[in-house]
C-alpha positions in Angstrom: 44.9 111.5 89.1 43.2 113.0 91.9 43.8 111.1 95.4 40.8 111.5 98.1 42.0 111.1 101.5 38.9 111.6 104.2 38.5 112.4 107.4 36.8 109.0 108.0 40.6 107.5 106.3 42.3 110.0 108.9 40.0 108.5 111.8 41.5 105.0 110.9 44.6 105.0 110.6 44.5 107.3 113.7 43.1 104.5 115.7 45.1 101.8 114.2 48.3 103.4 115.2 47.0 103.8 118.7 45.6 100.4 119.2 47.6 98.4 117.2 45.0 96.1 116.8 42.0 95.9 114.0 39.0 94.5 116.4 40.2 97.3 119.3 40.3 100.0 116.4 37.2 99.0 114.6 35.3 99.0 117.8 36.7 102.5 119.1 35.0 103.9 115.5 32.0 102.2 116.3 32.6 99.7 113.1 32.9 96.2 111.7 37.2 95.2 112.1 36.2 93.7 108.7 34.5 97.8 107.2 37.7 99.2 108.9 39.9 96.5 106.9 38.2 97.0 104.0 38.6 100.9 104.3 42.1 100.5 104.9 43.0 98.3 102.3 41.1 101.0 99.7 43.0 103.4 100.7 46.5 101.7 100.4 44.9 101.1 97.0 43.9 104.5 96.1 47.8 105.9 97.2 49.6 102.9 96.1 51.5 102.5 99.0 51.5 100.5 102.1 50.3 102.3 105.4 50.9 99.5 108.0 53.1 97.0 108.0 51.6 93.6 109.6 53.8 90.2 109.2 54.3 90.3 113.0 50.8 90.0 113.5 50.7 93.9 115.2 49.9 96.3 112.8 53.0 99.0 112.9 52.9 102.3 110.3 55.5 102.3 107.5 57.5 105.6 106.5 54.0 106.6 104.3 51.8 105.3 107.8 53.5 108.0 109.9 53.0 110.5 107.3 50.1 110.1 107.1 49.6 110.4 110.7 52.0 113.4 111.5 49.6 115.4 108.5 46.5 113.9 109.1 45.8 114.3 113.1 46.5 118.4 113.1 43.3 118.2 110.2 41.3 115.9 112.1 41.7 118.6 115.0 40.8 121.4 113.0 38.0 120.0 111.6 36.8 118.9 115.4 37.2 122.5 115.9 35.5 123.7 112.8 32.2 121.2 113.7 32.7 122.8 117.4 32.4 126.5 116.7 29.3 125.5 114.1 27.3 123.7 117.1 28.3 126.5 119.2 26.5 129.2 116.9 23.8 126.7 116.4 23.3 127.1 120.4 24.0 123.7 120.8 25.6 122.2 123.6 26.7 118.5 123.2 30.0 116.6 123.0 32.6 116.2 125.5 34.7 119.0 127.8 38.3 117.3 128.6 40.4 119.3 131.6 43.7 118.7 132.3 45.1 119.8 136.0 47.9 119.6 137.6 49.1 117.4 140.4 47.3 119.5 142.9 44.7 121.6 141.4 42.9 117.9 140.8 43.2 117.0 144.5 42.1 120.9 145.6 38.8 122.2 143.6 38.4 120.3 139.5 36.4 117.3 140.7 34.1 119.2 142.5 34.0 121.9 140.1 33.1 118.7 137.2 30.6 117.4 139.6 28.7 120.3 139.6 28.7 121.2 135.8 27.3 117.5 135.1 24.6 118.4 137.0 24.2 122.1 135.1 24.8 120.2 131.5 23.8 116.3 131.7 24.4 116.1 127.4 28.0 117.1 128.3 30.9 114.2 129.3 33.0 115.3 131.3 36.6 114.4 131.7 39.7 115.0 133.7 43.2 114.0 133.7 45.5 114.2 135.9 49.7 115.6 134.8 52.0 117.7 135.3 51.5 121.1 134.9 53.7 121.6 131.6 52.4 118.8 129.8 49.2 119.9 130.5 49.9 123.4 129.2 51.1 121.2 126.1 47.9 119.3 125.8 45.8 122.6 125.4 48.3 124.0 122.7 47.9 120.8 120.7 44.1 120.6 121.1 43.9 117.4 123.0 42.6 119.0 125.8 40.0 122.3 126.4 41.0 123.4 129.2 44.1 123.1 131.4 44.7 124.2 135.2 48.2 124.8 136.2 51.0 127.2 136.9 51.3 130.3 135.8 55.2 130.0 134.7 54.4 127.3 132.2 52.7 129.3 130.1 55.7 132.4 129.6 56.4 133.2 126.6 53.6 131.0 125.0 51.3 133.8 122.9 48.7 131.2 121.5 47.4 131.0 125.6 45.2 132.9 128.0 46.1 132.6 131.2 43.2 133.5 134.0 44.4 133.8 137.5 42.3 131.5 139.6 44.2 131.9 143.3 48.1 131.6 144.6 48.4 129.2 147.2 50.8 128.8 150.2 53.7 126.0 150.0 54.7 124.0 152.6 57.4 121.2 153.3 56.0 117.9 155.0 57.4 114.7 156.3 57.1 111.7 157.9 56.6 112.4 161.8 60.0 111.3 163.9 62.1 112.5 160.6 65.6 113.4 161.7 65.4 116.4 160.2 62.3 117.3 162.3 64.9 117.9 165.2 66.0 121.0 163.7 63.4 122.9 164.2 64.0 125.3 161.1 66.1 123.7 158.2 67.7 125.7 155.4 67.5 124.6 151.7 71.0 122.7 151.7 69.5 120.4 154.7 67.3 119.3 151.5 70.2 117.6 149.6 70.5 114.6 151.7 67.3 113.1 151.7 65.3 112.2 148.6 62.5 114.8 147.6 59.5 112.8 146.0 56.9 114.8 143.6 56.3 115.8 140.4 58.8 118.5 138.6 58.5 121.3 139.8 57.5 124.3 137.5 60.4 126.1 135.3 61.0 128.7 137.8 64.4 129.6 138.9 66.6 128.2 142.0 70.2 129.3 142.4 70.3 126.8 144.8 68.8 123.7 142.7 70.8 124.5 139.7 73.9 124.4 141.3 73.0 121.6 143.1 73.8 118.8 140.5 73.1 115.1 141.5 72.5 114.5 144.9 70.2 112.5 147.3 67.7 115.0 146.4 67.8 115.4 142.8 69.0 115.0 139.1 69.8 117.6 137.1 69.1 115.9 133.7 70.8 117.5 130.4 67.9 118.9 129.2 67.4 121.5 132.5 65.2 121.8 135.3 65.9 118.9 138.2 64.0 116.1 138.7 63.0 114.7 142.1 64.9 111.4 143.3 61.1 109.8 143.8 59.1 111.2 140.8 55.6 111.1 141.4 52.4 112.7 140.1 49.7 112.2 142.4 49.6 113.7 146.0 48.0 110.1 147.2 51.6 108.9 145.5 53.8 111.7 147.2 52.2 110.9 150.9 52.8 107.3 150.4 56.5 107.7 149.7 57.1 110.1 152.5 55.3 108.0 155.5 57.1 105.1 153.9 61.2 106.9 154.3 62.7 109.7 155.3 61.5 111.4 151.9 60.4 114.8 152.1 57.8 116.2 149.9 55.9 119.5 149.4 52.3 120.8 148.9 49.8 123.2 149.1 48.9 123.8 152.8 45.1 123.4 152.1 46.0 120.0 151.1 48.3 119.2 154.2 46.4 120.7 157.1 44.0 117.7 158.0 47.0 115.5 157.9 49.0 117.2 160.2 45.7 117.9 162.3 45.5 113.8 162.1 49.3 113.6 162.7 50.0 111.0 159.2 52.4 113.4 158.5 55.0 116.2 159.5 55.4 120.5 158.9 58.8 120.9 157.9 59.7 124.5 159.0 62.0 126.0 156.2 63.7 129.5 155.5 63.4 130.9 153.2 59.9 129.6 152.6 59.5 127.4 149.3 57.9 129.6 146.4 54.3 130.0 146.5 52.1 129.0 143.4 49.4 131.0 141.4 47.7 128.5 139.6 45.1 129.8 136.5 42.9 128.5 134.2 45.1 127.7 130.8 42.9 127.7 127.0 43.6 128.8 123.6 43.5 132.4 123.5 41.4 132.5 119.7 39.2 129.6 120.9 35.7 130.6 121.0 34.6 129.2 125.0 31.7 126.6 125.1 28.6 127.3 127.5 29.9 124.6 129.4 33.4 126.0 129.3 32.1 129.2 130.7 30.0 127.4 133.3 33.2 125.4 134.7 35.2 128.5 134.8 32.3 130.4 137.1 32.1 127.4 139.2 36.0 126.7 139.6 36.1 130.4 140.7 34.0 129.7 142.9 35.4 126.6 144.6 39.0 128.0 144.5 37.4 131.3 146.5 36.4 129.4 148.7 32.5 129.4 148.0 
């Protein structure tokens, strides 16, 4: 017997398990909850097996559901993909660009750079989310996002990306102003130990002095590697909040910090050695074909991030 799954049966039990709910699922496909019941039921039906399981009322994927799912979603990409590169020789320029940025690179240039390709390609959504710069590398590899904008560590050793250079920015330490450790003057790296650091995680680079730090006011070093900042944030709104709140220190970009420490909200915490400057990039899939509109946002990013 031959067994039919489609990419329309793909489609909903994708948005079942991520809903958990038929009307909210139904209505993200644009259908009837009683066309997507149907559907579903057919399809249990057609494979003789039960995909979600739903006496508690919540519809939750059985052992065949997640199957299902962890097979299904990398063909409903591919085929997203496949309808992609078609419109794209067609000349055709519709559909949706998703970026993904960092905790900075969203605060310093990818809204304005999205602002400007709306105006350049009005049949084109535009989207951005903000994350850390590893899971956005992550979110380009899987194909949930087109482009990401991060640092360039994150993507070593990782052959299926293209990494662009875009600009390396200058790293600073700030503070709350009257910190105690403001009296210093110039603090060394250990100074940073006894007061809680709040951010996101820093990139995978290596620090002799955070690894053999261990857990401390500053930090947690969790099993898996890397630290962890005692206040973990992922916005720079988030991290300013925390530091004018304590005596937690934070760090930036100094394009980002200057007009608060022109305004005085916040504090330049001197430090030698410096902390380790970033070069941030434009992050794709190296055998992915680039939309117009991906091409546009790249020249205008350029742009911005040169200062243009």
């Amino acid at each position: 017997m031959c067994i039919v799954i489609t990419l329309r049966h793909i489609e909903i039990v994708t948005a079942l398990e991520r809903h958990r709910h038929f009307g909210r699922a139904a209505e993200a496909l644009g259908i009837t909850q009683s066309a997507l019941t149907r559907a579903l039921q057919a399809l249990e039906t057609e494979l003789d097996v039960r995909l979600f399981d739903r006496g508690t009322g919540v519809p939750e994927p059985t052992m065949f559901g997640k199957i299902l799912l962890e097979w299904g979603q990398p063909v409903a990409r591919s085929m997203d993909n496949l309808t992609r590169e078609i419109r794209l020789a067609k000349g055709l320029e519709v559909g949706e660009l998703t970026v993904v940025a960092g905790t900075f690179p969203s605060e310093l240039w990818v809204p304005q750079a999205l602002g400007r390709l709306a105006m350049e390609f009005p049949n084109v959504r535009c989207r951005l989310r903000s994350s850390e710069s590893r899971r956005a590398v992550k979110e380009v590899l899987n194909g949930s996002a087109d482009i990401a904008i991060g640092d360039r560590v994150e993507v070593r050793g990782l052959d299926d990306l293209a990494f662009e250079k875009l600009i390396t920015v200058n790293v600073a330490l700030f503070c709350r102003p009257g910190h105690p450790l403001l009296q210093r003057g110039v603090i060394g790296e250990m100074d940073l130990a006894d007061y809680p650091l709040a951010g996101p995680r820093p990139s995978h680079y290596s620090s002799d002095v955070m690894d053999s730090a261990g857990d401390n006011r500053a930090l947690t070093v969790p099993k898996s590697g890397g630290f962890v900042p005692r206040i973990w944030v992922e916005s720079f709104a988030a991290m300013r909040g925390a530091v004018i709140a304590s005596d937690a220190i934070s760090w930036a970009p100094i394009p980002l910090l200057e007009p608060y420490w022109r305004r005085g909200e916040l504090a330049h915490l001197v430090m030698n050695p410096t902390p380790i400057n970033i070069e941030f990039g434009l992050i794709t899939q190296r055998h992915r074909t680039p939309s117009p509109a991906m091409t546009a946002f790249f020249k205008i990013v350029r742009k911005i991030a040169a200062g243009d």
